[in-house]
N, C-alpha and C positions, 0 to 999 in steps of 0.2 A: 630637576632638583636632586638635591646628594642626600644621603641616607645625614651626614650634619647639620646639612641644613632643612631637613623635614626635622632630622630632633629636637633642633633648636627653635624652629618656628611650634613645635609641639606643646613643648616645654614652655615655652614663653608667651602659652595663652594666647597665639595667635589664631586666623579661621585654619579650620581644617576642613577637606574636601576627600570622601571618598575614593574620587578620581587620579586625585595625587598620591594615595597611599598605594593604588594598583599600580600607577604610571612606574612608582620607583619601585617597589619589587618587581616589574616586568623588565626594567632596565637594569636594577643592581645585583639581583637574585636568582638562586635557580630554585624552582617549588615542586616536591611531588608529591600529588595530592594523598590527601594521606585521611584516615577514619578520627575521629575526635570525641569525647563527650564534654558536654557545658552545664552544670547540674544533672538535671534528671533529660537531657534533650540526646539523643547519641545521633551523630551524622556519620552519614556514610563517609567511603570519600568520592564520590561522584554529584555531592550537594556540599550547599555551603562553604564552598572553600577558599575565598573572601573570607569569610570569618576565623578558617582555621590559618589563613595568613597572619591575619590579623595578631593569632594567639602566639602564632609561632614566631615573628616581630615581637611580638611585646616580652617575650620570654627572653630571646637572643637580646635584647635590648635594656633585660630587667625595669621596664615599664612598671610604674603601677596601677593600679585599679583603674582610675581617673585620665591617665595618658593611653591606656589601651581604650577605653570605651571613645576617647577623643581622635582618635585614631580610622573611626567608623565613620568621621566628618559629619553630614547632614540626615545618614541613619539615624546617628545615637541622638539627633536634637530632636528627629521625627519621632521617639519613643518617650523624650521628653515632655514633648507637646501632645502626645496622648497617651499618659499615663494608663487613665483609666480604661482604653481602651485593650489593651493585655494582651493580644491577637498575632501582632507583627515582631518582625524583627524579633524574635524566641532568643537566639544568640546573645545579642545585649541587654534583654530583660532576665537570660539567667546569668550573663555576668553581671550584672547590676545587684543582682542577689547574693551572688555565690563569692563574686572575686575567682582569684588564682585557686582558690580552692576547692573550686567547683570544676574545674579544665582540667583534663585528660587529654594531652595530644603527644605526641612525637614530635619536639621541635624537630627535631634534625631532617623535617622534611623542605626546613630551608636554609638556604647558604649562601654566601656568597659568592659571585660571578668570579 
């Protein structure tokens, strides 16, 4: 899949799958991992860095809120589905809070191939 056609299938409320968001920055992307904060969460950068892709796509891409957390595929549904549970997935329950304004990263730790 192209970096157009994951937008497009994004955007257009199709499924989204974790799997396929790594596939295509492994194939279209060069990543270095890099430190981040998400609200009050600070990750290194030897953790989490799926999530800081995540951020740094949704930025280079001017994603919003709603396209980056879709982005996380069957994560962000599994944080849906337990709300009240409050424990997992810390990344998309403080974007879920914060938005863009809660993120602290360096996009520029990705780029294209």
């Amino acid at each position: 899949m192209t970096t157009e056609q994951y937008l497009e299938q994004l955007k257009s409320g199709g499924e989204m799958k974790f799997s396929d968001f790594t596939d295509l920055i492994d194939s279209e992307y060069a990543f270095l991992p890099t430190a981040f904060t998400n609200g009050d969460l600070a990750n290194q950068e030897d953790e989490n860095q799926g999530s800081a892709k995540v951020f740094c796509f949704g930025s280079m891409h001017e994603l919003n809120d709603y396209e980056v957390l879709r982005c996380f595929g069957e994560h962000y549904q599994s944080v849906l589905d337990s709300l009240a549970d409050g424990t997992s997935h810390l990344n998309i329950r403080n974007f879920m809070r914060k938005g863009w304004q809660g993120v602290s990263i360096d996009d520029s730790a990705l780029s294209k191939k």
